[in-house]
C-alpha positions, 0 to 999 in steps of 0.5 A: 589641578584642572588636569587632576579634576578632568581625570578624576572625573572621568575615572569616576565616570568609568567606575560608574558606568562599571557598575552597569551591567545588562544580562542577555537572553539565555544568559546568566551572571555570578556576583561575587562582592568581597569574594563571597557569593551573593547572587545570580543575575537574570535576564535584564538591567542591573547595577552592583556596588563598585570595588566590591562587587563583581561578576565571577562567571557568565554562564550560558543557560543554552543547550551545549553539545560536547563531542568527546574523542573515541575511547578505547572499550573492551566488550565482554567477549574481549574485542577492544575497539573504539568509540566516540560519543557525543553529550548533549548538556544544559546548565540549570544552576549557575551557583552550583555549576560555578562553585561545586566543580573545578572543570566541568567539562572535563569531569564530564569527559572523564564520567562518560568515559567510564560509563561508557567502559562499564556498559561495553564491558557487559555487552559481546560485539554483536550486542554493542553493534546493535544495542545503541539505543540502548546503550545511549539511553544508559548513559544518559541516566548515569550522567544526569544523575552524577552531573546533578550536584554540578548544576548540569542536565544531560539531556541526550547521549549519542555514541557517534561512531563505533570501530572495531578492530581491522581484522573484525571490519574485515570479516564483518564486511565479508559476513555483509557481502555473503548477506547480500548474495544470499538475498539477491539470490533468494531475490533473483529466484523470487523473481524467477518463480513470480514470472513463472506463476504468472506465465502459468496463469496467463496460459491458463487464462488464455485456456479459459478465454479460448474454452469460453470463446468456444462455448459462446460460439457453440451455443451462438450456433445452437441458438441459431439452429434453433431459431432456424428451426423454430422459424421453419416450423412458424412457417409450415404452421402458417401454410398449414393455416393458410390452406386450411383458411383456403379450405374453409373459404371455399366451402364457404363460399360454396354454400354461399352460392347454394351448390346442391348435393351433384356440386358437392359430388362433383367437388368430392370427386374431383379431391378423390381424382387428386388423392388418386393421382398421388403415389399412395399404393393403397386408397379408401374409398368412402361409400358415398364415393363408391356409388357415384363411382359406380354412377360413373361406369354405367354412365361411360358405358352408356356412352361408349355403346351410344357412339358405337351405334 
């Protein structure tokens, strides 16, 4: 009996301790009791009903991603080739996610599939080469819109890789290489023509500086004629100045001393033998100067008859 008691108690302790149940973050539980849905527990502590209730499914409420196999499509212009797609998807309703679809991730696999096939089958080659945004926004709406009664979101879709058939990569990766050399040419000749235009112009700035260089040394020089010149005639002007001032100083001084008309005379004569020993052929005479010359004569020969007696 004591053994039956021990074991019931510990049966009735596990039956207990079943019956709590603590949810975690970004989680979320389906409680079904007698086979019939009654709710969906949250974040936190809980206790349901032993025997008759239980948890149906653990749903995880976090974003999942999903990456598909490549599936064959053919485009509009008949070129089957492959591509392999990735979906992002997030559970929003637990009741409809657990009871509205048998396997949702296979549903969802089979959907993207035939979405991707229906948009390809629009789109020539170049089109689905360069058109993946495009494509991948499509797909998205296509399967959120179906997913919705599943309780699911899609909240992106990535097409991850495109293949196209050998023979296509082949003749894509020639049409890149021909694309390459074109532009390294147009590059090379870009190169080609810059360094020419800049040896012109650095010929033609050297022309400017030696043109300039020129003329700041002729005009230098102009300047220092000039200057020279201008420094000749200050010169000449001041000894002109400084004879005149003489001059004057002297007949100043003159009559300062209170000369008479014979000392005037004299000094008169005395400029008139200067001017006479230049190199004028031709001399003006003023008449003053010529009745003093006459005085002169007589007077020599006067003298010249005294010392002959």
């Amino acid at each position: 009996m004591i053994i039956l008691v021990i074991a019931l108690i510990v049966i009735i302790l596990i039956i207990a301790a079943s019956c709590f149940r603590i949810v975690p973050q970004a989680h979320a539980y389906v409680i079904e009791r007698l086979g019939t849905y009654t709710g969906t527990w949250s974040v936190g502590f809980h206790v349901k009903l032993p025997i008759i209730d239980k948890v149906a499914k653990k749903v995880i409420l976090k974003e999942q991603v999903i990456d598909f196999a490549p599936q064959p499509v053919i485009t509009k212009d008949n070129v089957t080739m492959r591509i392999d797609t990735v979906v992002f998807y997030q559970i929003t309703d637990p009741k409809s996610y657990c009871y509205n679809i048998q396997n949702p991730i296979v549903a969802i696999e089979n959907l993207t599939a035939t979405t991707l096939r229906n948009i390809i089958g629009d789109l020539e080659l170049d089109e689905t080469l360069t058109s993946r945004e495009i494509i991948n926004t499509k797909m998205r709406a296509t399967l959120d819109v179906a997913t919705d009664p599943w309780g699911i979101k899609v909240n992106r879709v990535e097409l991850k890789n495109i293949i196209p058939p050998s023979a296509i990569q082949d003749a894509m990766e020639k049409q890149m290489k021909a694309e390459r050399e074109r532009r390294e040419s147009i590059l090379i000749a870009e190169g080609e023509k810059r360094s020419a235009i800049l040896k012109a112009e650095g010929h033609k700035e050297s022309l400017i500086l030696e043109a300039e260089a020129s003329k700041q040394a002729a005009i230098l020089q102009a300047e220092a004629v000039k200057e020279a010149k201008i420094r000749e005639a200050e010169g000449e002007a001041q000894a002109i100045l400084k004879i005149q001032q003489a001059n004057a100083d002297g007949i100043r001084f003159i009559r300062e001393a209170g000369a008479d008309a014979s000392v005037l005379q004299i000094k008169s004569l005395e400029a008139f033998a200067k001017a006479a020993d230049g190199k004028a052929t031709k001399i003006i005479i003023p008449s003053e100067l010529q009745g003093i010359a006459g005085l002169a004569a007589s007077m020599g020969e006067i003298l010249k008859k005294s010392e002959g007696e």
